[in-house]
C-alpha positions in Angstrom: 20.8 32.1 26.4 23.5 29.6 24.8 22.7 25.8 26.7 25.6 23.6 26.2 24.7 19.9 26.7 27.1 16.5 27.0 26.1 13.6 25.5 27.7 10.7 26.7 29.6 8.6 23.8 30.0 11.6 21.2 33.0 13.4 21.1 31.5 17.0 20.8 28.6 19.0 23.0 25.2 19.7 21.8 25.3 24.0 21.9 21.7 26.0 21.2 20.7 28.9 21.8 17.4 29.1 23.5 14.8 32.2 24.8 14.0 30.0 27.6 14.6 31.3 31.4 17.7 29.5 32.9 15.0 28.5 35.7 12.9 26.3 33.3 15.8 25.2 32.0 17.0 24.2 35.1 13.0 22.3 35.5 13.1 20.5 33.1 16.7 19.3 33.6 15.8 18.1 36.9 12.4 16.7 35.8 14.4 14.8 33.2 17.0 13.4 35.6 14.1 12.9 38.1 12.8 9.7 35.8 11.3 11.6 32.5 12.8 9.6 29.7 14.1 12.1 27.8 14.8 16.6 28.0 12.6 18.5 26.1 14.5 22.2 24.9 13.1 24.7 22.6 16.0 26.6 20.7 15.4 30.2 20.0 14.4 29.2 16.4 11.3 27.3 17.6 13.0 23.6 16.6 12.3 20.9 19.2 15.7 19.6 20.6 15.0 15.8 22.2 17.6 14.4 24.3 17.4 10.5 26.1 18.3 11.1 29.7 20.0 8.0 29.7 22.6 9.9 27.4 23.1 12.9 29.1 26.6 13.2 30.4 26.2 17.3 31.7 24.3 20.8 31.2 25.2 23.9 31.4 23.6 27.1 31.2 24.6 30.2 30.3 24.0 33.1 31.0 21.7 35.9 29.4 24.4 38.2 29.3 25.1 39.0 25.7 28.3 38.7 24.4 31.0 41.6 23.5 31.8 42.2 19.9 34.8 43.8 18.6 38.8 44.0 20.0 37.6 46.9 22.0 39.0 45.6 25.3 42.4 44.5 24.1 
């Protein structure tokens, strides 16, 4: 699932790709914006991603959907 994650004062979105459920996701979003000082994410490759809460600016998740390949549907 591809996590996409605005940072305020940086010009470009954090993107990973995590095997996290969108619902813990979701958790520990809300626990972060709840007074945690920072989001905790694992990406699918098993690296830590650390994030203050004081910088976060949006998140959104995606879906698990997997993406087409290919000019197929042109």
């Amino acid at each position: 699932m591809e996590i996409t994650i605005g940072v305020q004062n940086l010009p470009r979105e954090l993107v990973l790709e995590s095997d996290q459920t969108p619902d813990e996701v979701a958790t520990a979003v809300n626990a972060a914006l709840a007074g945690k000082s920072a989001l905790e994410l694992l990406d699918s490759r098993g690296r830590r991603v650390i994030i203050p809460t004081a910088s976060i600016g949006f998140v959104e998740i995606g879906s698990e959907e997997q993406r087409k390949v290919g000019f197929g549907g042109l």
